[in-house]
Structures are given as C-alpha cells and as structure tokens.
PDB file of the backbone (N, CA, C, O) and the ligand in Angstrom, with CONECT records:
HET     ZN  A 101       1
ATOM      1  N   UNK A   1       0.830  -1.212   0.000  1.00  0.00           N
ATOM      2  CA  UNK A   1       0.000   0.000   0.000  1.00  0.00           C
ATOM      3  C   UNK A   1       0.861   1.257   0.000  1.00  0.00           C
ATOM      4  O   UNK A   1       0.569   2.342  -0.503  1.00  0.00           O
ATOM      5  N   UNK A   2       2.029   0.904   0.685  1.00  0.00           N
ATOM      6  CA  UNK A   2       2.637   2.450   0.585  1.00  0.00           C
ATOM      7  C   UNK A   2       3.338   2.392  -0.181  1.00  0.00           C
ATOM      8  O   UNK A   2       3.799   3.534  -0.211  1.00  0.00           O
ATOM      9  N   UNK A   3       3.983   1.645  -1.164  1.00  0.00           N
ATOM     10  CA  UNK A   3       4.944   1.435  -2.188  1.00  0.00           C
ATOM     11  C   UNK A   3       3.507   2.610  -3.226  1.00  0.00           C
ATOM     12  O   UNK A   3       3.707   3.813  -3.396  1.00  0.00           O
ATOM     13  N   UNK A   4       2.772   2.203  -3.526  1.00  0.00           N
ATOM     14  CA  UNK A   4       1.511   3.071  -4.276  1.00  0.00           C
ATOM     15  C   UNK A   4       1.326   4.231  -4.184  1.00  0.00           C
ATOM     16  O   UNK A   4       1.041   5.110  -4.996  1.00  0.00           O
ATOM     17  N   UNK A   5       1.557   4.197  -2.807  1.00  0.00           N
ATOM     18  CA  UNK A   5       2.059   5.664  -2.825  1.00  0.00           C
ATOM     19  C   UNK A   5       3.063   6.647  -3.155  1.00  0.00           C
ATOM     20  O   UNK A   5       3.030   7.841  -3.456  1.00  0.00           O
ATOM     21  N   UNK A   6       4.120   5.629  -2.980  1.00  0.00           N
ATOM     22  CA  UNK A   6       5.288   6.523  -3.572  1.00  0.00           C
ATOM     23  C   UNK A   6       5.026   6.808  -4.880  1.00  0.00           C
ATOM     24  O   UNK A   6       5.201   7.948  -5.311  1.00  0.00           O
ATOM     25  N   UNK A   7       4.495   5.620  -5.794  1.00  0.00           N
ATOM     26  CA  UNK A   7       4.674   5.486  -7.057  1.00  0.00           C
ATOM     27  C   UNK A   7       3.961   7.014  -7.632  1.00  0.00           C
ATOM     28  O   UNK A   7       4.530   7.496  -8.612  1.00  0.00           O
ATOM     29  N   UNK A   8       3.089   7.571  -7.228  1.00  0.00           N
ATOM     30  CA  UNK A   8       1.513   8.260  -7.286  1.00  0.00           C
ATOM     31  C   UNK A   8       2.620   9.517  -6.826  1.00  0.00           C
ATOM     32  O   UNK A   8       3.043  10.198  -7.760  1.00  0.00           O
ATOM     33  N   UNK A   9       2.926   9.729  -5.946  1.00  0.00           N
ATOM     34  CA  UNK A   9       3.755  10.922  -5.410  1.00  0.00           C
ATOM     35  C   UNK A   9       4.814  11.565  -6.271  1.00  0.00           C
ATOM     36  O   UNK A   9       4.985  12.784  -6.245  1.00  0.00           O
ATOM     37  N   UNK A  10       5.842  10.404  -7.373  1.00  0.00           N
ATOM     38  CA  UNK A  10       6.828   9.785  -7.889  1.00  0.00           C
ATOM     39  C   UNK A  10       6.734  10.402  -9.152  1.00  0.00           C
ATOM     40  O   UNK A  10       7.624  10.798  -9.905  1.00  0.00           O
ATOM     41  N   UNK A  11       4.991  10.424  -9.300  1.00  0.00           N
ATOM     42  CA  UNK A  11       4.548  10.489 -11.108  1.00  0.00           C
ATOM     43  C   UNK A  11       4.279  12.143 -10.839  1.00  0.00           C
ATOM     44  O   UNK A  11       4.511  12.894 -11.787  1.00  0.00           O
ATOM     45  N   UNK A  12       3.780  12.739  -9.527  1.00  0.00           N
ATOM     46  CA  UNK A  12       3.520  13.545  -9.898  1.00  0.00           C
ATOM     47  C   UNK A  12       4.892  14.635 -10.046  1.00  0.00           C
ATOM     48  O   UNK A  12       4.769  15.470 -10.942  1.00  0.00           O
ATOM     49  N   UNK A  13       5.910  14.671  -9.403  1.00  0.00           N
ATOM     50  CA  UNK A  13       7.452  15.111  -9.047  1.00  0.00           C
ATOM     51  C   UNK A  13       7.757  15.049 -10.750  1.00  0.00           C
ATOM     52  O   UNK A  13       8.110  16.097 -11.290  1.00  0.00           O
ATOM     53  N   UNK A  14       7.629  13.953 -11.477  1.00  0.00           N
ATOM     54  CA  UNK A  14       8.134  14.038 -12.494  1.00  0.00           C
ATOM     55  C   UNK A  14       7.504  14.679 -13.688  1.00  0.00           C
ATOM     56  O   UNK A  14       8.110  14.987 -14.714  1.00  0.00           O
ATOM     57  N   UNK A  15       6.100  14.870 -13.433  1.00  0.00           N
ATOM     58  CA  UNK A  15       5.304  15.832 -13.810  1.00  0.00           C
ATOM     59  C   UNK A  15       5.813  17.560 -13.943  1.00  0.00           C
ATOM     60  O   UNK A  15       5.656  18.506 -14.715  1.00  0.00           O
ATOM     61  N   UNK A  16       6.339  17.323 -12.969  1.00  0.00           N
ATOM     62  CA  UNK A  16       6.743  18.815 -12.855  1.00  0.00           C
ATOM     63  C   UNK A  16       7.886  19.678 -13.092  1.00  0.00           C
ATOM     64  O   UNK A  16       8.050  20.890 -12.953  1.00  0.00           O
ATOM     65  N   UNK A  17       8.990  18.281 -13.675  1.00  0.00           N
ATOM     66  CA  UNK A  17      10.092  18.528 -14.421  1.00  0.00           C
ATOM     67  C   UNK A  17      10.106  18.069 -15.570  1.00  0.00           C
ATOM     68  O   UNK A  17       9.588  16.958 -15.685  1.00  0.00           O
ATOM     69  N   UNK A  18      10.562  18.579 -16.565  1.00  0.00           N
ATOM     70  CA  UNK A  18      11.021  18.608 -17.872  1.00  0.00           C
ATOM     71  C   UNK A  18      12.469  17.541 -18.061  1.00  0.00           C
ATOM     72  O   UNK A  18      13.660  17.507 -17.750  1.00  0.00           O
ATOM     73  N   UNK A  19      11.066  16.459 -19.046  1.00  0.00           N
ATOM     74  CA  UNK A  19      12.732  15.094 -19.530  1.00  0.00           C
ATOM     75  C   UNK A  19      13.451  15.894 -20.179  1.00  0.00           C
ATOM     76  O   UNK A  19      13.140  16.901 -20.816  1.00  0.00           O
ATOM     77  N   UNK A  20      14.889  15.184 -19.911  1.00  0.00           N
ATOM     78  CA  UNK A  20      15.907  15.990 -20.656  1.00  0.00           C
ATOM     79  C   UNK A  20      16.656  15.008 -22.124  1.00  0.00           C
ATOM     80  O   UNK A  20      16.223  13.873 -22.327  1.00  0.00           O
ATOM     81  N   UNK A  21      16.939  15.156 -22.358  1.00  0.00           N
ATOM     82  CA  UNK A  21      17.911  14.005 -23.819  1.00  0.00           C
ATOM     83  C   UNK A  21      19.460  14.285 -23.408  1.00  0.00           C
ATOM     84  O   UNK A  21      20.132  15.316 -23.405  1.00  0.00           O
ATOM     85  N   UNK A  22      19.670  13.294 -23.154  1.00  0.00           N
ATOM     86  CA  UNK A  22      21.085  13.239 -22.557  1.00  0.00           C
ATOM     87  C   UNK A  22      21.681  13.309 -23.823  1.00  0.00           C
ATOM     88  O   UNK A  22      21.263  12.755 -24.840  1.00  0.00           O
ATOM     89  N   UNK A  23      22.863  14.147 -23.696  1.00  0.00           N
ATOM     90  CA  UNK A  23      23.490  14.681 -24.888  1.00  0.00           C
ATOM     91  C   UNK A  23      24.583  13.995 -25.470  1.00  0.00           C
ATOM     92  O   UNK A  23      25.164  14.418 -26.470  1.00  0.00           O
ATOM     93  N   UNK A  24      24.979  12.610 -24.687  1.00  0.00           N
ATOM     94  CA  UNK A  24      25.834  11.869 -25.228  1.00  0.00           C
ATOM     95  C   UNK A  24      25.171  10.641 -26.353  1.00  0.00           C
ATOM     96  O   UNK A  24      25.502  10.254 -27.474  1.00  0.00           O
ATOM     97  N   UNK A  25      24.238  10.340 -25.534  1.00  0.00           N
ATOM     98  CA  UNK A  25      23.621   9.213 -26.112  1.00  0.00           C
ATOM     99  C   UNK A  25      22.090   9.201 -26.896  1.00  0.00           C
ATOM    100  O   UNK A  25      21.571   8.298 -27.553  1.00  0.00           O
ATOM    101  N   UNK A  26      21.510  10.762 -26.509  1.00  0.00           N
ATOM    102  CA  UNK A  26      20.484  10.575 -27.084  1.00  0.00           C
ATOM    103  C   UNK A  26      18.929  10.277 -26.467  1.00  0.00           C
ATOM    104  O   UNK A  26      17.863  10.677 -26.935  1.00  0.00           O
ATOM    105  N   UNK A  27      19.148   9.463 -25.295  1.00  0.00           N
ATOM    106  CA  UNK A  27      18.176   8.930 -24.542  1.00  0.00           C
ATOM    107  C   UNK A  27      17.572   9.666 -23.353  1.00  0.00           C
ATOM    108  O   UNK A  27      18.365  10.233 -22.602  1.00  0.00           O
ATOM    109  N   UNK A  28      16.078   9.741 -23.047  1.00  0.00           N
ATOM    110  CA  UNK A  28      15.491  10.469 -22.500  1.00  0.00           C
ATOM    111  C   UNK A  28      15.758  10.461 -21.371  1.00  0.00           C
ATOM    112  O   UNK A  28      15.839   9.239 -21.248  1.00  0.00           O
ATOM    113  N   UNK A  29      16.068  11.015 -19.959  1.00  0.00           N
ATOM    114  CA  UNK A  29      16.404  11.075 -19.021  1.00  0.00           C
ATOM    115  C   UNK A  29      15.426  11.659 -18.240  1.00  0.00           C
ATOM    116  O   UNK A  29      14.433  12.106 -18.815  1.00  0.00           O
ATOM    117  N   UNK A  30      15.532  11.754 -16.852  1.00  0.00           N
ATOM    118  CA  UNK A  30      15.260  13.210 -15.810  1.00  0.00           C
ATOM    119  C   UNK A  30      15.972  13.189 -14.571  1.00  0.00           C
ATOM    120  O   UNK A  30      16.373  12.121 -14.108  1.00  0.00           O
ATOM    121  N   UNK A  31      16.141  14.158 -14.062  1.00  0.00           N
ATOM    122  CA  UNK A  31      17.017  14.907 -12.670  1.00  0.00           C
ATOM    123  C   UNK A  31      16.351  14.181 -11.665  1.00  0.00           C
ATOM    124  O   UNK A  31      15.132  14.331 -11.587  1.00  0.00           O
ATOM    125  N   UNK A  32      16.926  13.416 -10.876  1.00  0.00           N
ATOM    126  CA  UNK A  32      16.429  13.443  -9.313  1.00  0.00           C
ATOM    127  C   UNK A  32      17.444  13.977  -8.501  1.00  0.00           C
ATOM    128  O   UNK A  32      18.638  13.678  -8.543  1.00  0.00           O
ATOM    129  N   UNK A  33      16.900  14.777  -7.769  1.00  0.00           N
ATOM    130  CA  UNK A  33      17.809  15.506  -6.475  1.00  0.00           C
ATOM    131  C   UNK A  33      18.322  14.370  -5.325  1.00  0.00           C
ATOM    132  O   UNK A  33      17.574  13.749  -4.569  1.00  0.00           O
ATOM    133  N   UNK A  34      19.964  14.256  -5.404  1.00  0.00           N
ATOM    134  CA  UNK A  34      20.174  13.224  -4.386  1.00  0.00           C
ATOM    135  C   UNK A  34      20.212  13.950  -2.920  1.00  0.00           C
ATOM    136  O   UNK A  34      20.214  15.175  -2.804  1.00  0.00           O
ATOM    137  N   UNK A  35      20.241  13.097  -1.881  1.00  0.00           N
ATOM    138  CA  UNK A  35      20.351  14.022  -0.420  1.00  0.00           C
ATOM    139  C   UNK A  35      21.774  15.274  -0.408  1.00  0.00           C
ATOM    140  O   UNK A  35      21.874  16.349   0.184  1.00  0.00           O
ATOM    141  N   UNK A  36      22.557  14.675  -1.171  1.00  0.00           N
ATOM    142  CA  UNK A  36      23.551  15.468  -1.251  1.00  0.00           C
ATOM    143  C   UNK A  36      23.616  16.926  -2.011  1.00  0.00           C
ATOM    144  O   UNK A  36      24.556  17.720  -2.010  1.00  0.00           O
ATOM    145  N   UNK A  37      22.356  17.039  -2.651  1.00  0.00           N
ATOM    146  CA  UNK A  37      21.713  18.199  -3.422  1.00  0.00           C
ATOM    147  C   UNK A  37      22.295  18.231  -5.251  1.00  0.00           C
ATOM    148  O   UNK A  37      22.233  18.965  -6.237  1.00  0.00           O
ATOM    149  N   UNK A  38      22.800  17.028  -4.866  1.00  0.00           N
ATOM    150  CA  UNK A  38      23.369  16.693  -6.758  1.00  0.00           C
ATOM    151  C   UNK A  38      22.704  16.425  -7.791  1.00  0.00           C
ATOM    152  O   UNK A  38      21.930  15.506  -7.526  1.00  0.00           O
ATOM    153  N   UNK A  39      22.614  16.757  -8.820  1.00  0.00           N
ATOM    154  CA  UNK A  39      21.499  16.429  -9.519  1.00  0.00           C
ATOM    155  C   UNK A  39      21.762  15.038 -10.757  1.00  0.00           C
ATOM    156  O   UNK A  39      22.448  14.932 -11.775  1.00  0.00           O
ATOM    157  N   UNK A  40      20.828  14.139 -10.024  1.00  0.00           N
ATOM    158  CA  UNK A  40      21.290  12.999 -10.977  1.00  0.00           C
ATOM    159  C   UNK A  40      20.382  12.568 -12.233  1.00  0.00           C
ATOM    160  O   UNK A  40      19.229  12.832 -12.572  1.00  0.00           O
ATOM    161  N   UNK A  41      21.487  11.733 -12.808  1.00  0.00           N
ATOM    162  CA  UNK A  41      20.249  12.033 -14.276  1.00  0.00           C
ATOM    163  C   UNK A  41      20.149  10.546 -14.179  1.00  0.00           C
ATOM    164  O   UNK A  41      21.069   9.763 -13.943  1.00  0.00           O
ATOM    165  N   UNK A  42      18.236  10.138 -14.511  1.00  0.00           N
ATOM    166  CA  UNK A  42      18.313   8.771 -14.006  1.00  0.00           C
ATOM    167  C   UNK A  42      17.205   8.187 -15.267  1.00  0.00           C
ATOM    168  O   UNK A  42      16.768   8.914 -16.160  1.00  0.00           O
ATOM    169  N   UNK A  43      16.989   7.220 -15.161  1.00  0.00           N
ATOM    170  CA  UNK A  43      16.423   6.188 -15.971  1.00  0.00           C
ATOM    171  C   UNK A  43      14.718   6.986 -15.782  1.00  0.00           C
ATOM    172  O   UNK A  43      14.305   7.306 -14.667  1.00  0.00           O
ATOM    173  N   UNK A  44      13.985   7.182 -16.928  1.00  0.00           N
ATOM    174  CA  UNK A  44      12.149   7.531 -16.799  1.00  0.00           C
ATOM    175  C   UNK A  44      11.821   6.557 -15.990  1.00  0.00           C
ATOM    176  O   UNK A  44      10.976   6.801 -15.129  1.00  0.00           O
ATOM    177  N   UNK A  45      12.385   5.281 -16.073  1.00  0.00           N
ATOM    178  CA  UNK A  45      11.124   4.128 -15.573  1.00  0.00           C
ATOM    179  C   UNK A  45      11.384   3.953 -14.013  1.00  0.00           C
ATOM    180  O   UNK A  45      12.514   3.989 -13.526  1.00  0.00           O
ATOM    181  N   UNK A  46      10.261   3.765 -13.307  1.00  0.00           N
ATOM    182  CA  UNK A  46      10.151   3.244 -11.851  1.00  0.00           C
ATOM    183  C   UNK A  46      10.171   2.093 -11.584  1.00  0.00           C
ATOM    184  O   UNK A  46       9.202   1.469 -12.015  1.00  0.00           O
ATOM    185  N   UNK A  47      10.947   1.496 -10.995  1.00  0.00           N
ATOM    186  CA  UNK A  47      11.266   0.220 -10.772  1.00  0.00           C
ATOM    187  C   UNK A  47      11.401  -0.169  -8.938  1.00  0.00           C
ATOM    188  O   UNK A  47      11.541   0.580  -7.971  1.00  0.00           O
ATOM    189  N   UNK A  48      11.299  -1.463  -9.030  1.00  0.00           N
ATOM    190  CA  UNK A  48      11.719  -2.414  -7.622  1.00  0.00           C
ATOM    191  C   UNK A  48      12.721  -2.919  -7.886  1.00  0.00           C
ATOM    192  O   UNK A  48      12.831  -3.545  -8.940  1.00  0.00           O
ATOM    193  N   UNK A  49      14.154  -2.748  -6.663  1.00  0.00           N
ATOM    194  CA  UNK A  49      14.847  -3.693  -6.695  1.00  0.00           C
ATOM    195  C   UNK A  49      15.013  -4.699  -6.881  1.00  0.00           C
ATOM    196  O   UNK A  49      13.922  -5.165  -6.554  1.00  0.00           O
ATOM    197  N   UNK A  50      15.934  -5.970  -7.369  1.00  0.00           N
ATOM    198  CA  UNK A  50      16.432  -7.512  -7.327  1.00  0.00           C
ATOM    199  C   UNK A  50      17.127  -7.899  -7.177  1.00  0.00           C
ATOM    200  O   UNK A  50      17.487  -8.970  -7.666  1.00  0.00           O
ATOM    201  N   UNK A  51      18.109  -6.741  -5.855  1.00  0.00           N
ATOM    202  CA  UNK A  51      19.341  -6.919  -4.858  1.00  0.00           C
ATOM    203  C   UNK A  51      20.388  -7.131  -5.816  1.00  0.00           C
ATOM    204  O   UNK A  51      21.248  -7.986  -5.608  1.00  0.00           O
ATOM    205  N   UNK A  52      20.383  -6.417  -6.857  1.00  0.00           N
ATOM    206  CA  UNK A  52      21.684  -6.302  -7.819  1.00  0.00           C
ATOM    207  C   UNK A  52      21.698  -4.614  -8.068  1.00  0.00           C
ATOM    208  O   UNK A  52      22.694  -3.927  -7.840  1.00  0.00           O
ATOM    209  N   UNK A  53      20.686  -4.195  -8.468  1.00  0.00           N
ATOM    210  CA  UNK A  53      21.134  -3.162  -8.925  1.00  0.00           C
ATOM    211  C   UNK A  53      20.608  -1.913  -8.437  1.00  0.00           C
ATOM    212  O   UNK A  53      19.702  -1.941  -7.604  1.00  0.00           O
ATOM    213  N   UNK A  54      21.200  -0.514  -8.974  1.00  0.00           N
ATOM    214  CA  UNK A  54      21.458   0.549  -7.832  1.00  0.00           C
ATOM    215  C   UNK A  54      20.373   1.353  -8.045  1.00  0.00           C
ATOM    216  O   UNK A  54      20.075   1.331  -9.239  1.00  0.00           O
ATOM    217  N   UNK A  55      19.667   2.042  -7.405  1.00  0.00           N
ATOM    218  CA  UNK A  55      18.903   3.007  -7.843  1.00  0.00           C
ATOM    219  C   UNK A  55      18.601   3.789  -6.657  1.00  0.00           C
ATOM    220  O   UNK A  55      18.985   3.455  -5.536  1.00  0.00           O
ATOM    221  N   UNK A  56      17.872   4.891  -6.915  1.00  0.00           N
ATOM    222  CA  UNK A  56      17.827   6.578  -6.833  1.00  0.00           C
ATOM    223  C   UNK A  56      16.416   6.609  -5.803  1.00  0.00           C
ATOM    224  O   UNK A  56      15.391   6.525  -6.478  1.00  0.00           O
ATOM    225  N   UNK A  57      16.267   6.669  -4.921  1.00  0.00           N
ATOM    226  CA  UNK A  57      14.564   6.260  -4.561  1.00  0.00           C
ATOM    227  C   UNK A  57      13.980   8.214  -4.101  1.00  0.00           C
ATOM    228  O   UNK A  57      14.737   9.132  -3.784  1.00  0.00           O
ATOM    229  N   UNK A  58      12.497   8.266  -4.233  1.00  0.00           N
ATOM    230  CA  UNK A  58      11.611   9.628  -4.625  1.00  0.00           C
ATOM    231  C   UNK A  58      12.938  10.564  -3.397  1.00  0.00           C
ATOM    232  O   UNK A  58      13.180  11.746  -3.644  1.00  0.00           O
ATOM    233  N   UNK A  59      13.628   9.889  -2.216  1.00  0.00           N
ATOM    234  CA  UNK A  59      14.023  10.835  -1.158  1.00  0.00           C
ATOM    235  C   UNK A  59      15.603  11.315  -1.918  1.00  0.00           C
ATOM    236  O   UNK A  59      16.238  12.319  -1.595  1.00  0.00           O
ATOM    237  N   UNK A  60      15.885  10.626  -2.652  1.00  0.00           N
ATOM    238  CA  UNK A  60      17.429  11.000  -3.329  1.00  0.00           C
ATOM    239  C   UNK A  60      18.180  10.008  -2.713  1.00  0.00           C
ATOM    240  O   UNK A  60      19.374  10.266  -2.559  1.00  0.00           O
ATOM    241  N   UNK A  61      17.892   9.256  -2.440  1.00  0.00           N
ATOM    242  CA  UNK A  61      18.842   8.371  -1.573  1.00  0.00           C
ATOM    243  C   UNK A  61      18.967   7.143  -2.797  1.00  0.00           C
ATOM    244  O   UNK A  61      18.084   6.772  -3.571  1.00  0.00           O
ATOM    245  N   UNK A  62      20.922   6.475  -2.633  1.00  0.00           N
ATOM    246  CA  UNK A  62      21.228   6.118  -4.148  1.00  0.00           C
ATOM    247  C   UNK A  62      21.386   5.024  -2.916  1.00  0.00           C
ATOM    248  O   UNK A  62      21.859   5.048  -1.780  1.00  0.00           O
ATOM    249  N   UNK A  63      20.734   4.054  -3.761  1.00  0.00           N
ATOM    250  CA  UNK A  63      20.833   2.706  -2.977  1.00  0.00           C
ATOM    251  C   UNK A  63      21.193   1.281  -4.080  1.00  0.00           C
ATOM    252  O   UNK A  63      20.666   0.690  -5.023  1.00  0.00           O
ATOM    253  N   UNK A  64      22.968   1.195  -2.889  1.00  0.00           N
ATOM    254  CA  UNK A  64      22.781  -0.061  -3.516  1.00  0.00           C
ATOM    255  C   UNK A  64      22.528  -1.247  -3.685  1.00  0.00           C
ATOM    256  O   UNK A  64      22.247  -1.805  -2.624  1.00  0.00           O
ATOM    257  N   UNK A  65      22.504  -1.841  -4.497  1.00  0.00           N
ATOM    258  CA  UNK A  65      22.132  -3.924  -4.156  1.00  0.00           C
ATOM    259  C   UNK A  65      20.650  -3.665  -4.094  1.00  0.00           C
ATOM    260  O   UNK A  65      20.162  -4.435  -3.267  1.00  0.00           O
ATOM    261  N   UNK A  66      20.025  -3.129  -4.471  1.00  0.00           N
ATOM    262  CA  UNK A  66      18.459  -2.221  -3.947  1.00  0.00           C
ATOM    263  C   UNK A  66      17.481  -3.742  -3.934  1.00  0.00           C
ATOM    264  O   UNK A  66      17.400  -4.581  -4.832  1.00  0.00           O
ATOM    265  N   UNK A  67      16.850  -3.730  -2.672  1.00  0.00           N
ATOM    266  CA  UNK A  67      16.258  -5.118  -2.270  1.00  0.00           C
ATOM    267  C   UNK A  67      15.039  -4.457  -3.049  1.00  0.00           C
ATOM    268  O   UNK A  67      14.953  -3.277  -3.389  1.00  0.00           O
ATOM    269  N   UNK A  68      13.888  -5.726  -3.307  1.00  0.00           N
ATOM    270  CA  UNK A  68      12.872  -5.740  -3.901  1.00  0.00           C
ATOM    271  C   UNK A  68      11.562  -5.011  -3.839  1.00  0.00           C
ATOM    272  O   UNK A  68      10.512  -4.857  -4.463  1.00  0.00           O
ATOM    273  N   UNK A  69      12.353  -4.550  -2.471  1.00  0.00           N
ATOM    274  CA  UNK A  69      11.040  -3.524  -1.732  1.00  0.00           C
ATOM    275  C   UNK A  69      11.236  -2.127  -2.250  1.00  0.00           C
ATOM    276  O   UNK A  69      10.226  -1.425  -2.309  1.00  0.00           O
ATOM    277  N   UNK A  70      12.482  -1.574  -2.666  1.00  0.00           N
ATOM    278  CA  UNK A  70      13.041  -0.559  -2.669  1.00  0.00           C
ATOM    279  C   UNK A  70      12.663  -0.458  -3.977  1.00  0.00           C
ATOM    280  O   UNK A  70      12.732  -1.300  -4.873  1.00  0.00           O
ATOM    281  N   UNK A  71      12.247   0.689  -3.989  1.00  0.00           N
ATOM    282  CA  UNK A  71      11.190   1.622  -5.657  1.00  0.00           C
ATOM    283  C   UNK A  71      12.236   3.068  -5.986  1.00  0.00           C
ATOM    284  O   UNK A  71      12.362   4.053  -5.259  1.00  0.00           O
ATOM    285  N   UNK A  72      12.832   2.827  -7.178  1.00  0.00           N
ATOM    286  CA  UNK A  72      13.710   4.301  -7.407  1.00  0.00           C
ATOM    287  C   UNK A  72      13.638   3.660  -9.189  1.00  0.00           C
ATOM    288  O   UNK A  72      12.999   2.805  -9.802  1.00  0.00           O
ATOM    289  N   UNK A  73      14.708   4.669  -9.486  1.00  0.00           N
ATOM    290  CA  UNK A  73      15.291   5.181 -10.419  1.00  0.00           C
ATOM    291  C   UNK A  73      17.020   4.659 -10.322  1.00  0.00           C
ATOM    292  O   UNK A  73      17.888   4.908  -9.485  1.00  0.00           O
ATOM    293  N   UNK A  74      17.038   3.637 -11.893  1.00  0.00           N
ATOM    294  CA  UNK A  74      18.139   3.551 -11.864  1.00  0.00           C
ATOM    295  C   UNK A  74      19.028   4.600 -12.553  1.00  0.00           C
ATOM    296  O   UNK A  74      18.562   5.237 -13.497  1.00  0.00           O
ATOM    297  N   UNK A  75      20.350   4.821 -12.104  1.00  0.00           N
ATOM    298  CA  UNK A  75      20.678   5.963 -12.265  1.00  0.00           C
ATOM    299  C   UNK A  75      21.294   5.608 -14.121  1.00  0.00           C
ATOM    300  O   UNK A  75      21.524   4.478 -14.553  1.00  0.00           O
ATOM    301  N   UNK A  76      21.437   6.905 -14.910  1.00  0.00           N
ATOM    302  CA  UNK A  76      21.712   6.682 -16.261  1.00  0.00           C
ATOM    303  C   UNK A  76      22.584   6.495 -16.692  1.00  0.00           C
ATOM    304  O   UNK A  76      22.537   6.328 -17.911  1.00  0.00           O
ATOM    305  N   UNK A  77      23.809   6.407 -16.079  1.00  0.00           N
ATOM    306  CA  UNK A  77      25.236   5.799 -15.912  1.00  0.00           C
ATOM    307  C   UNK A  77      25.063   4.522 -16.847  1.00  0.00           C
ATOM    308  O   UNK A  77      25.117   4.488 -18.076  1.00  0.00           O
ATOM    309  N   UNK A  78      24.875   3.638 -16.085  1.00  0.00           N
ATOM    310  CA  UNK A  78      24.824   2.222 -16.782  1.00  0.00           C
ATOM    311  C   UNK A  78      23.968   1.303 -17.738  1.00  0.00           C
ATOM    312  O   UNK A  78      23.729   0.100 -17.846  1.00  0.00           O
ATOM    313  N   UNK A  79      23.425   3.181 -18.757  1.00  0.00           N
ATOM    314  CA  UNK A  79      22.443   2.659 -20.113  1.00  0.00           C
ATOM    315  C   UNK A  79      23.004   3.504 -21.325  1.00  0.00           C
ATOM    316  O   UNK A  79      23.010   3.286 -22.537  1.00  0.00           O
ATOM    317  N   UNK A  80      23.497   4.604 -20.511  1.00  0.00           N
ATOM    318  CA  UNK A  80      24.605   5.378 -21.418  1.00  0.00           C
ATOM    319  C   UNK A  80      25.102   4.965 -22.265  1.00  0.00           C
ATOM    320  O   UNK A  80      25.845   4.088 -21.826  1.00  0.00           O
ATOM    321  N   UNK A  81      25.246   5.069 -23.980  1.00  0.00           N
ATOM    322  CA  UNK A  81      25.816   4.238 -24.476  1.00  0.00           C
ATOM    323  C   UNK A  81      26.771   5.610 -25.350  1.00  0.00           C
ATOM    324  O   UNK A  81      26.429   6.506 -26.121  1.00  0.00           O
ATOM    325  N   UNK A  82      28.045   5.198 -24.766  1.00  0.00           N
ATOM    326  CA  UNK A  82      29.222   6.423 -25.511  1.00  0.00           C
ATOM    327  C   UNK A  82      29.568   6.526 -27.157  1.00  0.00           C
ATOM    328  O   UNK A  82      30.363   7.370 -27.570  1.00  0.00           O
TER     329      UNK A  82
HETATM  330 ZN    ZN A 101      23.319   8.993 -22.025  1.00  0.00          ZN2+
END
C-alpha cells in the first residue's frame, strides 16, 4: 500500500520537471535531487529492486544492491551508451 504511494507521489514530481535528452547518447532522461543536493540524471522508468542493482529512490537516496522492496530510479550511468 505504501509502495503506491510513492509510485503516485513519484509520477507527480516528475510531472513537474522537464525530460531531458542526454546529450551523449540521445536517450530520455530526468534529474532526481540526491540528499547530497546533486542532480542525478536517471532512468524515466520506476522500478523495484532484485538486490543487484542501484537506484535513486523519490528521497534522493542512491541505494545499492536495492532489495525488492526498494522503488527508485536507476541511475543513467549504466544505459549510457558512448
Ligand atoms: Zn546517455
């Protein structure tokens, strides 16, 4: 139930920023603000962890090994294609 919520909270945040086209590769992106106030450029899609891989969750917090419960944004690093 509260994962639904994030998701709903998640859509609207991204609502309110403008995708960007990452300028190396072409591919649509958007900014999430990490706790550290950095601005990361991360994957459109919302996803659940499968304790492999890293992602960005609605608080900015970059989590890794991200367990199944954990709902973010993987960051755009590792779709980048140079
Ligand atoms: Zn890129």
């Amino acid at each position: 139930m509260q994962a639904e919520k994030k998701i709903t909270s998640y859509q609207t945040m991204i609502g309110q920023r403008p995708h960007v086209v990452c300028p190396i590769c072409g591919q649509q992106v958007h900014f999430v603000t990490t706790i550290a106030g950095k601005q990361m450029p991360c994957q459109i899609a919302l996803e659940y962890g499968d304790g492999k891989k890293t992602l960005v969750t609605h608080t900015g917090r970059t989590v890794r090994k991200a367990a199944a419960d954990v709902l973010g944004f993987q960051p755009h690093w590792g779709f980048c294609k140079r």
